[in-house]
Backbone as JSON, one array per atom type, in Angstrom:
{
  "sequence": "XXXXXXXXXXXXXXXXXXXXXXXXXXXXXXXXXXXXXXXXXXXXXXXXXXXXXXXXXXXXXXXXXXXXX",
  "N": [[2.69, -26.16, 6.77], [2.2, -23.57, 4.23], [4.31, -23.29, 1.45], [5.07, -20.91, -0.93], [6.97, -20.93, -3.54], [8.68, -18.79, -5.54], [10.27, -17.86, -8.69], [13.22, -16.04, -9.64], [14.77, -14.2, -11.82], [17.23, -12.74, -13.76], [16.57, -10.46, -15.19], [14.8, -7.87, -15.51], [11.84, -7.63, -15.68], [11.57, -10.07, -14.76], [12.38, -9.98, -12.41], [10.76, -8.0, -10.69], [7.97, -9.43, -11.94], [8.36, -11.78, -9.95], [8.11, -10.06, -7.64], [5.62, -9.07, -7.44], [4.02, -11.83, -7.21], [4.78, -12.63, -4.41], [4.13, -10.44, -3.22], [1.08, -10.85, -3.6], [0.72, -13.46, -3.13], [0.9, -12.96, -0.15], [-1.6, -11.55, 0.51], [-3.41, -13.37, -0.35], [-2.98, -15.23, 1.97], [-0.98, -17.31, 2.01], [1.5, -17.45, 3.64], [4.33, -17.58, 3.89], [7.26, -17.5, 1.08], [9.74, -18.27, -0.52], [12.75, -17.97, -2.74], [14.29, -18.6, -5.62], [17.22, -18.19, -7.77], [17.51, -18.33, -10.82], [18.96, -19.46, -13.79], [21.45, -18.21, -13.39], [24.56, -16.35, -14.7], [26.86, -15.43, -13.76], [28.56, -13.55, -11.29], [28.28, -10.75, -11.39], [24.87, -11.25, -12.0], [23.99, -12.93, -9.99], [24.53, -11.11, -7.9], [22.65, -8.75, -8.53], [20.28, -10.18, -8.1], [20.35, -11.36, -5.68], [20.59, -8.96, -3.81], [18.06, -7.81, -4.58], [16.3, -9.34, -4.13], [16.35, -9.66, -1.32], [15.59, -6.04, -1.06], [13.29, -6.8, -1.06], [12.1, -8.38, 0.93], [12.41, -10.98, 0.28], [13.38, -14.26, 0.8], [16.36, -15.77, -0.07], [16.94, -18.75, -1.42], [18.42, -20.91, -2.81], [20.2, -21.31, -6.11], [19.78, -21.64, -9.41], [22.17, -22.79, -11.95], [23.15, -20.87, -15.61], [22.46, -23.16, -17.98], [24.76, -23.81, -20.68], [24.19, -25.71, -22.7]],
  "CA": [[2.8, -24.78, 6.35], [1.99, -23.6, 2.67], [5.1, -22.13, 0.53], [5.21, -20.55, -2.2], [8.61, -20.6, -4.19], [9.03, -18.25, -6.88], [11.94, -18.29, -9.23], [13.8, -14.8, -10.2], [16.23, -14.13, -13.22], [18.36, -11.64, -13.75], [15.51, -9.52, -16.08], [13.74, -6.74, -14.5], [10.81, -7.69, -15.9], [11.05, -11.57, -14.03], [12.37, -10.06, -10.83], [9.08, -7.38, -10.93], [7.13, -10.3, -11.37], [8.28, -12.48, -8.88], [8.08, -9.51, -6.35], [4.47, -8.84, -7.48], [3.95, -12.59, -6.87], [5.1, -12.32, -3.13], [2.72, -9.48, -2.75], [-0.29, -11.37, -3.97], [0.79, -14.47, -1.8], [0.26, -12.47, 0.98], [-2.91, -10.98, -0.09], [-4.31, -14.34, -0.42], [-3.0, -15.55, 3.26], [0.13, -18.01, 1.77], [2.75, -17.16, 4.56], [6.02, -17.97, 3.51], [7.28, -17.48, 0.48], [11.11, -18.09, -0.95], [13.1, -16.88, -3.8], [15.01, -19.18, -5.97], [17.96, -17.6, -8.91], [17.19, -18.92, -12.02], [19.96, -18.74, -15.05], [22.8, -17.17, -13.07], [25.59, -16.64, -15.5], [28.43, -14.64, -13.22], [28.51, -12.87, -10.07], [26.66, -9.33, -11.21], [23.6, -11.58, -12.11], [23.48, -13.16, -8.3], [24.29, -9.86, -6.8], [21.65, -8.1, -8.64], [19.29, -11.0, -7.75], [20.6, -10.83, -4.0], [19.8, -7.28, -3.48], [16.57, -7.85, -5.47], [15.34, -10.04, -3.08], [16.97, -8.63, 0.08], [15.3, -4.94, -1.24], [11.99, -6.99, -1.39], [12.26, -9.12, 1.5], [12.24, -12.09, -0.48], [14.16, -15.32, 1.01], [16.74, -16.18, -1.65], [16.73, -20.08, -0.64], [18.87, -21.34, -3.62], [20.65, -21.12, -7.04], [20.38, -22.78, -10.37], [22.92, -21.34, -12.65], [22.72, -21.04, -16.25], [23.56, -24.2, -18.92], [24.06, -23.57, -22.41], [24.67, -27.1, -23.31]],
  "C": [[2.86, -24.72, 4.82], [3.16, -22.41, 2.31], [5.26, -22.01, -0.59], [6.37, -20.59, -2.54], [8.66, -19.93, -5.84], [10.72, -17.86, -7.34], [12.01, -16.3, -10.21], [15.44, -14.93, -11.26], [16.66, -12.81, -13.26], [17.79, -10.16, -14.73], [15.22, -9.09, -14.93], [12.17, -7.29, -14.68], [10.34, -9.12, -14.6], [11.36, -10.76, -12.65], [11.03, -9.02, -10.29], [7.91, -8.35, -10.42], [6.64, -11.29, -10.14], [8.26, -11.27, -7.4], [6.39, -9.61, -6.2], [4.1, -10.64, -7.05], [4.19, -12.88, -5.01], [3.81, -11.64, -2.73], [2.09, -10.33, -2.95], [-0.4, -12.64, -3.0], [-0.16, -14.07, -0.19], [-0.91, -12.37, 1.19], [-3.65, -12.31, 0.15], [-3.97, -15.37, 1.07], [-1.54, -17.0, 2.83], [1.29, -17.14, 2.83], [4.44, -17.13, 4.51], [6.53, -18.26, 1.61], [9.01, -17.39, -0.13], [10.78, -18.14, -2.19], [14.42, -18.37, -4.39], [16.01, -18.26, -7.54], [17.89, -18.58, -9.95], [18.15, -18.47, -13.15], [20.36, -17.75, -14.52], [23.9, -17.6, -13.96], [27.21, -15.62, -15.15], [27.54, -13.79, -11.91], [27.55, -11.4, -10.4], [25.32, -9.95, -11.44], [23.27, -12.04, -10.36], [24.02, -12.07, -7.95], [23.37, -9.24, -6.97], [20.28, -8.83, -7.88], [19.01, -10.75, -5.86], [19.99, -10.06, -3.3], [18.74, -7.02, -3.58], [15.79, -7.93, -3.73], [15.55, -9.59, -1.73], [16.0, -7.3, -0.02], [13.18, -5.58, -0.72], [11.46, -8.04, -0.24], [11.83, -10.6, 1.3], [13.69, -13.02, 0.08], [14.9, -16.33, -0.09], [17.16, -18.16, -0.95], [17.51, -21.28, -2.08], [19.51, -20.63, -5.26], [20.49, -22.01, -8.5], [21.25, -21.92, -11.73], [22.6, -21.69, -14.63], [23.69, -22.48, -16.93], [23.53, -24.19, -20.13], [24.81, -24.72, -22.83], [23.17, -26.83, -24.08]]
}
């Protein structure tokens, strides 16, 4: 099975993209498609993300949080 995994951040602009990415998956016959959080830096960034993807039926399938080392 072919999946796509696109990565969403806590911008409007990246979570936009990665929805429009989903769509186009489809479009092109890719079936499955998860949702990874990219540079989470506190709980309102993964809730917004959450909901994002939940609103967009996007499979949130992980976390990487942010590191400012």
């Amino acid at each position: 099975m072919v999946t796509l995994i696109v990565k969403l951040e806590h911008s409007h602009k990246s979570l936009e993209t990665a929805r429009r990415c989903a769509e186009l998956a489809s479009e092109i016959g890719i079936p499955h498609v998860v949702a990874v959080a990219n540079k989470t830096r506190d709980d309102e960034d993964r809730t917004a993300i959450r909901e994002f993807a939940a609103r967009h039926g996007l499979q949130l399938v992980g976390e990487i949080p942010m590191d400012d080392r």
